[in-house]
VOLO-347489 format. One record per residue (C-alpha): chain; x, y, z; residue in one letter. Coordinates in nm, 2 decimals. Layout:
<titis>
<titi "A" <X Y Z> "A">
...
</titis>
This chain:
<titis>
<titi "A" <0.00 0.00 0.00> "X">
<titi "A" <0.10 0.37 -0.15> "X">
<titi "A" <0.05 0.67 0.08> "X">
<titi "A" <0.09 1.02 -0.12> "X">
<titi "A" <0.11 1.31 0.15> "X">
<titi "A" <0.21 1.72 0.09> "X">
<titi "A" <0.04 1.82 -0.12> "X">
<titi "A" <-0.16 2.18 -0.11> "X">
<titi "A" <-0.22 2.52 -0.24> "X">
<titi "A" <0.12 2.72 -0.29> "X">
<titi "A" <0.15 3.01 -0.50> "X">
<titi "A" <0.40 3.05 -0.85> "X">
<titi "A" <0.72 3.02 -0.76> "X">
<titi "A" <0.65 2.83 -0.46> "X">
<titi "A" <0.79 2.49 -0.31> "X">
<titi "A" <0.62 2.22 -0.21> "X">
<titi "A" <0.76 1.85 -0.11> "X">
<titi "A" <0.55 1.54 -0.15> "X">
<titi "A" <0.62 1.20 0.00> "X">
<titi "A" <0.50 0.84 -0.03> "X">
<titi "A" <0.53 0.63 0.27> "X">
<titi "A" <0.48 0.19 0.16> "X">
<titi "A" <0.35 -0.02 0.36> "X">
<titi "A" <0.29 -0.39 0.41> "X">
<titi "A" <0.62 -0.50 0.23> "X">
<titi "A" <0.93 -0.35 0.16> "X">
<titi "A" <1.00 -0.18 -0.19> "X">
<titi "A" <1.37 -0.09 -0.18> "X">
<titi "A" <1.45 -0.31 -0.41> "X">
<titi "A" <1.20 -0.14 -0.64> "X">
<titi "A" <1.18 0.16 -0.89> "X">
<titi "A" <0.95 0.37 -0.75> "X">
<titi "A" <0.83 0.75 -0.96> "X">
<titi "A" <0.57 1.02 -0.95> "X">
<titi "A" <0.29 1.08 -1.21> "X">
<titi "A" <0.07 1.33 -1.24> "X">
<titi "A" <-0.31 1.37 -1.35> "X">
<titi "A" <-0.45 1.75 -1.44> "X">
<titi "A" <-0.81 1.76 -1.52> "X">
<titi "A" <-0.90 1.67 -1.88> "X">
<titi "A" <-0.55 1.55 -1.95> "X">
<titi "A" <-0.41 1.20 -1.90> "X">
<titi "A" <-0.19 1.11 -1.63> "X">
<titi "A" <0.15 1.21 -1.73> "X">
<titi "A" <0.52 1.06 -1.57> "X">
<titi "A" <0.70 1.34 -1.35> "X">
<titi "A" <1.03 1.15 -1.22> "X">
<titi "A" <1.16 0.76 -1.16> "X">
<titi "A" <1.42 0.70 -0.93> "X">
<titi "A" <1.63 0.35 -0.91> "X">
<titi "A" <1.64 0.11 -0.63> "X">
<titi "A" <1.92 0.28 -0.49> "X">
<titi "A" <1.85 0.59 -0.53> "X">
<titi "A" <2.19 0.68 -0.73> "X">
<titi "A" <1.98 0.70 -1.07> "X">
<titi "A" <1.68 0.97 -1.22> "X">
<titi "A" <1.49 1.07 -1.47> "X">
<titi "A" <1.30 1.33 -1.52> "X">
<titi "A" <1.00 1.47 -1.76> "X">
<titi "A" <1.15 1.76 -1.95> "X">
<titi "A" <0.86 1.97 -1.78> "X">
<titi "A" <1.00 1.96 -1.42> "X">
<titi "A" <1.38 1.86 -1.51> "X">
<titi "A" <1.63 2.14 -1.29> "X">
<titi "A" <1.30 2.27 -1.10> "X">
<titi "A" <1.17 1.93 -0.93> "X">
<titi "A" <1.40 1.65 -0.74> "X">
<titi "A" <1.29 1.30 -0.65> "X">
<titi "A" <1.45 1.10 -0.33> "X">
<titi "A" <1.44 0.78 -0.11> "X">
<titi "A" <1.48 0.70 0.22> "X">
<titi "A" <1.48 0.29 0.19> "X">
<titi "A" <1.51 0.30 0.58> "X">
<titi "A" <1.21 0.47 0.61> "X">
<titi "A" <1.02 0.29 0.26> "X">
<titi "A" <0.94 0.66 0.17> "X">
<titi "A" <0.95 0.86 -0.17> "X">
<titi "A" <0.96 1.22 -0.18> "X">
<titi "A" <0.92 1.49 -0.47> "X">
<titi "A" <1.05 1.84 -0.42> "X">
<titi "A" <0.90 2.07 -0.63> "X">
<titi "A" <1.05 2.44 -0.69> "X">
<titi "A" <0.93 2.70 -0.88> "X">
<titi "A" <0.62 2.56 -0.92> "X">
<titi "A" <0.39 2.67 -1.21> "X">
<titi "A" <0.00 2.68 -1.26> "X">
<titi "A" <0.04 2.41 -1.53> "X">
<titi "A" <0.18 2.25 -1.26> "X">
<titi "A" <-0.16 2.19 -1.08> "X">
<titi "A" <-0.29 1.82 -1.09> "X">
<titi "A" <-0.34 1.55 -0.88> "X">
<titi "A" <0.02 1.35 -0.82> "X">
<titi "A" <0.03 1.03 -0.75> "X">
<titi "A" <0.35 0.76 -0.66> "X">
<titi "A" <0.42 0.44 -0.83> "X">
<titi "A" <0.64 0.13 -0.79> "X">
<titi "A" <0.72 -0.07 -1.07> "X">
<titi "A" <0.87 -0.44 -0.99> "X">
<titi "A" <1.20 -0.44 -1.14> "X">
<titi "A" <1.46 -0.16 -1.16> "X">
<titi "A" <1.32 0.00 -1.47> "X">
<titi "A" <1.26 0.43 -1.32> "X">
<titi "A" <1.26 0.57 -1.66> "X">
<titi "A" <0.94 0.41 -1.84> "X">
<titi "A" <0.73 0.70 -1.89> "X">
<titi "A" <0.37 0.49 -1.93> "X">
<titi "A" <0.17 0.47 -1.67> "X">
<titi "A" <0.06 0.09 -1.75> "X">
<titi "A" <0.35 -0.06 -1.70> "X">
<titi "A" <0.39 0.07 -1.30> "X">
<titi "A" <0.26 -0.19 -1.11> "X">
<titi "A" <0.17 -0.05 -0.74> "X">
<titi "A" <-0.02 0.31 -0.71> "X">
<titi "A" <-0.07 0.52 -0.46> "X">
<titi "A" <-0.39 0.73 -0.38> "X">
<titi "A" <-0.26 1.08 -0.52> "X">
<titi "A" <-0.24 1.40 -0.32> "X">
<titi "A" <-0.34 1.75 -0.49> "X">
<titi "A" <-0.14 2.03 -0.57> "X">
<titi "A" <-0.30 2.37 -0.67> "X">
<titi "A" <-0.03 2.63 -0.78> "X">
<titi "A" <-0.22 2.96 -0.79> "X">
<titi "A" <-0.14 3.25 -1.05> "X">
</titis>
């Protein structure tokens, strides 16, 4: 089980840090990313990170303004977001995919979801 936390109303320019706790078994051995869903659209990759934690990747969107981490001690992901943007507003949600693959960008192929957490960036 996924649990997406941090999220709120910030204004442009703003920060905001999300985090996933896991529960029920351990996923450090896992990819684990953020996606994100905006109203209308469909829901979109934001960042992957590897089991370790040493590897990234990042939607050209958010790359050098949003940062994804792990604490495998603690079975938590986190998102910081900086200089956040209204086309930045949407529902994020974390993922885990079952293998060590953080950089595949469809949302079909992540295997464990999370309930999502909102994020509003006002103008």
């Amino acid at each position: 089980q996924l649990q997406a936390y941090g999220g709120g109303l910030v204004q442009a320019g703003g920060s905001l840090r999300l985090s996933c706790a896991a529960s029920g078994r351990p996923f450090s051995m896992y990819a684990m990313g953020w996606f994100r869903q905006a109203p209308g659209n469909q829901r979109e990759f934001v960042a992957g990170i590897s089991w370790s934690g040493r590897s990234s990747y990042y939607a050209d969107s958010v790359k050098g303004r949003f940062t994804i981490s792990r604490a495998n001690a603690k079975n938590t992901v986190y998102l910081q977001m900086n200089s956040l943007k209204p086309e930045d507003t949407a529902v994020y949600y974390c993922a885990v995919r079952m293998d060590g693959n953080y950089y595949y960008t469809t949302p079909a192929v992540w295997h464990y979801w999370g309930q999502g957490t909102l994020v509003t960036v006002s103008s």
